[in-house]
C-alpha positions, -999 to +999 in steps of 0.1 A: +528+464-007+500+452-030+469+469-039+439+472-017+404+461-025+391+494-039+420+501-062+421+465-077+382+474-078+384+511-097+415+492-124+386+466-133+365+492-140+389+514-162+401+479-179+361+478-187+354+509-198+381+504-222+372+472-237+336+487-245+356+505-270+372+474-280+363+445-305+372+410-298+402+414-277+432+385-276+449+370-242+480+392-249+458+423-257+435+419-228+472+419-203+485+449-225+453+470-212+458+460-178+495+466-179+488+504-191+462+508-166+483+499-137+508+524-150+485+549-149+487+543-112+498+572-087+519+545-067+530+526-092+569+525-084+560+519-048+549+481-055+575+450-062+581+437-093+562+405-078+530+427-065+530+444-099+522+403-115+498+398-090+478+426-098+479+418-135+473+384-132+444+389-105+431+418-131+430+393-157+415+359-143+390+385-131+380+387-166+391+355-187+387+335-159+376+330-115+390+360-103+410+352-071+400+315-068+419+311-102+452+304-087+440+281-067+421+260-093+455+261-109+474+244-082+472+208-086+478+207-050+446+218-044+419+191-037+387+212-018+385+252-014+363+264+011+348+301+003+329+312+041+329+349+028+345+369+004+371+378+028+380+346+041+393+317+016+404+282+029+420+253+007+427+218+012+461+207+002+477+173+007+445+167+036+456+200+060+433+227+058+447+265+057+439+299+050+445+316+021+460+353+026+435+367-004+401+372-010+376+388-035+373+423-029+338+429-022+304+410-017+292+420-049+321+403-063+318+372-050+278+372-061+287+378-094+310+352-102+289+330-087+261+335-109+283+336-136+298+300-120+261+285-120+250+301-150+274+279-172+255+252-162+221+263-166+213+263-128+196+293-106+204+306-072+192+336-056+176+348-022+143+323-030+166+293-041+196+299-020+209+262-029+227+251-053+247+225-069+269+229-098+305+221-118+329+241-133+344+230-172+370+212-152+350+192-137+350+202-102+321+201-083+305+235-065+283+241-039+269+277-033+249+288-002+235+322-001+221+341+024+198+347+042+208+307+052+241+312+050+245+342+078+283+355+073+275+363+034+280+340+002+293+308+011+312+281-018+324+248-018+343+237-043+356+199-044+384+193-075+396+163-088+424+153-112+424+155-147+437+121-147+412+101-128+430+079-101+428+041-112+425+011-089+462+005-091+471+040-081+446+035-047+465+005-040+496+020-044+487+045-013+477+021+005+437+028+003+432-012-001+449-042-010+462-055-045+439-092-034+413-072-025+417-050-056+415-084-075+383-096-059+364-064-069+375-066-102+362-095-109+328-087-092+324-058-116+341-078-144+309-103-130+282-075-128+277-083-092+259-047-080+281-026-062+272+004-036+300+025-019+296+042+012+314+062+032+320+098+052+316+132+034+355+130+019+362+094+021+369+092-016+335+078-027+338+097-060+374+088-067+366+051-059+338+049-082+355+057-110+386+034-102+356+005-104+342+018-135+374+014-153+368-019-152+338-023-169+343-042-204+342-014-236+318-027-251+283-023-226+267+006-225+265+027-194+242+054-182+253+079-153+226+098-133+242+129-113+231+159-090+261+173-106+281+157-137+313+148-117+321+109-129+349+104-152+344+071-169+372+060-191+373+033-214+337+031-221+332+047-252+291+043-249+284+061-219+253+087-217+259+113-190+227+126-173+222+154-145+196+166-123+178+201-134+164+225-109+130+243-106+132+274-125+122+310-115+086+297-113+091+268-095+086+248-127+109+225-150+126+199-121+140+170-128+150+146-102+173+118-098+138+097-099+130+110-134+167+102-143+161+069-136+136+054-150+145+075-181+175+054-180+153+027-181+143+031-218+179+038-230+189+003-231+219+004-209+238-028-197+249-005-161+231+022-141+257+043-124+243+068-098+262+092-086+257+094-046+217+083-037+200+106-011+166+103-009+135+088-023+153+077-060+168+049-037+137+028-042+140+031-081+177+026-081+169-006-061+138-016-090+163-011-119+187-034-102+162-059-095+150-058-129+183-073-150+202-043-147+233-059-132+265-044-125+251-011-109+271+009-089+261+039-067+270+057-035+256+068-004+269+087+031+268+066+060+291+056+093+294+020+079+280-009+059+253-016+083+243+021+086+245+023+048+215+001+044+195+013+074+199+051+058+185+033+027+159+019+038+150+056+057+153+066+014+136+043+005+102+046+032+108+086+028+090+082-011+067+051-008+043+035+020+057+002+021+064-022+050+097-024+065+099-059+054+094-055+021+122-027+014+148-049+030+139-078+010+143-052-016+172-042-008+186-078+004+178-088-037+193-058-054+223-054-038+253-078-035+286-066-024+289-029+003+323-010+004+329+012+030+355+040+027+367+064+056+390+089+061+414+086+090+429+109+116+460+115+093+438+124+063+442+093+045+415+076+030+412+038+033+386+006+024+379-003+056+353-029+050+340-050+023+311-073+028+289-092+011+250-089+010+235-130+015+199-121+020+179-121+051+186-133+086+157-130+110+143-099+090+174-083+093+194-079+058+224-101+064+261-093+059+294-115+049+321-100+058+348-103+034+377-080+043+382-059+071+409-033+079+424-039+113+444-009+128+477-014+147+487+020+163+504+055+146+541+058+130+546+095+128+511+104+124+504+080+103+477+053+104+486+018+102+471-012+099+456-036+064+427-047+047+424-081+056+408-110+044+384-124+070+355-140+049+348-161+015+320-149-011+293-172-008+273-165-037+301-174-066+273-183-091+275-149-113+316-159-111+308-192-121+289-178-150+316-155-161+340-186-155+364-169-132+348-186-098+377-209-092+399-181-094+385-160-070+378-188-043+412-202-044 
């Protein structure tokens, strides 16, 4: 039998009172407090020996660190949580969703550690801003939506990722791509062809990035521009790490993904890395790679290569009055290689296309296919089929350059 909401509620209270009276209080202090409280308990000898740890433990990550979700952040199982209410927790683990048989005890708990969530990273939400985007130290990403939009009471999103970013190798090795077409795009980044990765909301656009990024040599220097700091880029030692800031209180002190990059601009870097583009920065994300700064990479949502650069060009038109034309040529000059990512019916998360960009056909931009993945059927719920080769790069002159061409066209 564990404790209820309102006792768990009236022991944080009494551990608070307590440690008013305190100074600096250690780990093994702050669990000694707790410990007597719960003794103090009329019911004690009526909970398990299990339910008693639970209660400390919850007591304590309630004030060193999340509260309920701190378990969970724990488990390295534990790729997405899903907060629709304080009452009702969901987690991703190993791509099934399920419920999670705890929850915060009140509303007003929730709110709180979600300001005190955003608040670590400088970023406001409230009733006017009910929006947000931020991380936690770990690096995971969080989304907060507040009511009055979101109707059912506070509602979170947190996406982790490992503390040990997954590397091209370890993609292959699940059977996200192909060890030749792993080779390919290493030596397009290895080249500084620009690269944009699209995909689904899940499809492993994030994880991807950072498996290309590896590859770039140690010694350029790399800027990332980010709604929310999420990259891990290893192996670079010169990297600057920029992130969006919202409006404050007045409405006053934003800074965009635009501003972020053409600050970029004047920091000499040899890359531009952009998290996910998703509005009007596309056009100057498109500028800075048509201006020398090869060897870009960014992201985008979209249902597949060819909607990738329709969406962009909807970006792009959304912040400037240009003809059509002119943004695809735009596009068609910046970008040279599109990899699209999906996740499957059986949660797993493949390459399923990988095309080059070779101008304009008829004012269209033009595609080269280069590998496809080809499905053949379901073995025990699982997906199968491969990334196959179906196309030669046609534009080998940066290879050429690098003088790696002959080993990629053979």
């Amino acid at each position: 039998m564990s404790l209820s909401a309102e006792e768990l509620a009236a022991l944080r209270e009494a551990v608070r009172s307590r440690l008013a009276w305190e100074s600096a209080v250690s780990d093994e202090e702050l669990r000694a407090l707790i410990e007597a409280e719960l003794f103090r308990l009329g019911r004690i000898r009526a909970l398990t020996a299990a339910d008693r740890s639970a209660a400390v433990n919850r007591l304590f990550h309630s004030f060193r660190g999340l509260d309920a979700l701190q378990p969970l952040l724990e488990d390295p199982e534990v790729t997405e949580i899903m907060i629709n209410g304080h009452d009702r927790i969901f987690v991703e683990r190993s791509g099934e969703v399920q419920a999670v048989p705890f929850g915060f005890e009140s509303r007003e708990r929730l709110e709180d550690l979600i300001q005190s969530m955003v608040g670590r990273v400088n970023r406001i939400v409230n009733e006017s801003s009910p929006i947000v985007d931020a991380r936690l130290p770990d690096g995971s990403r969080v989304h907060v939506v507040l009511p009055p939009i979101a109707l059912q009471g506070p509602t979170v999103t947190i996406r982790r990722f490992p503390a040990q970013p997954l590397g091209m190798a370890d993609l292959v090795g699940r059977g996200a791509l192909t060890q030749e077409a792993s080779d390919l795009l290493r030596e397009l980044v290895q080249a500084k062809y620009n690269l944009f990765i699209s995909g689904g909301t899940g499809s492993g656009k994030t994880t991807f990035l950072n498996a290309l990024a590896q590859w770039i040599p140690p010694e350029e220097r790399v800027i990332t521009i980010e709604d929310a700091a999420e990259l891990q880029i290893r192996g670079v030692p010169n990297v600057v790490s920029l992130e969006t800031r919202n409006a404050n209180t007045e409405g006053k002190g934003r800074i965009g993904m635009r501003e972020l990059i053409r600050a970029s601009l004047r920091m000499r870097p040899n890359r531009i890395i952009v998290g996910e583009v998703r509005g009007e920065e596309a056009l100057d994300m498109l500028q800075a790679m048509n201006t020398g700064h090869e060897g870009s990479l960014s992201t985008g949502h979209s249902n597949g290569a060819r909607d990738m650069i329709s969406r962009l060009e909807t970006m792009v038109l959304s912040g400037a009055d240009l003809p059509v034309p002119v943004v695809r040529q735009q596009i068609a000059s910046a970008l040279d290689i599109v990899v699209h990512l999906s996740r499957f019916r059986d949660s797993s998360r493949k390459v399923v296309e990988i095309s080059e960009i070779s101008g304009l056909r008829d004012g269209e931009v033009a595609f080269n296919p280069l590998f496809r993945f080809e499905e053949d059927g379901e073995t025990d719920g699982k997906v199968r089929g491969k990334l196959m080769r179906v196309g030669e790069l046609a534009d080998v002159r940066k290879l050429h350059f690098a003088g790696k061409g002959e080993a990629i066209r053979g």
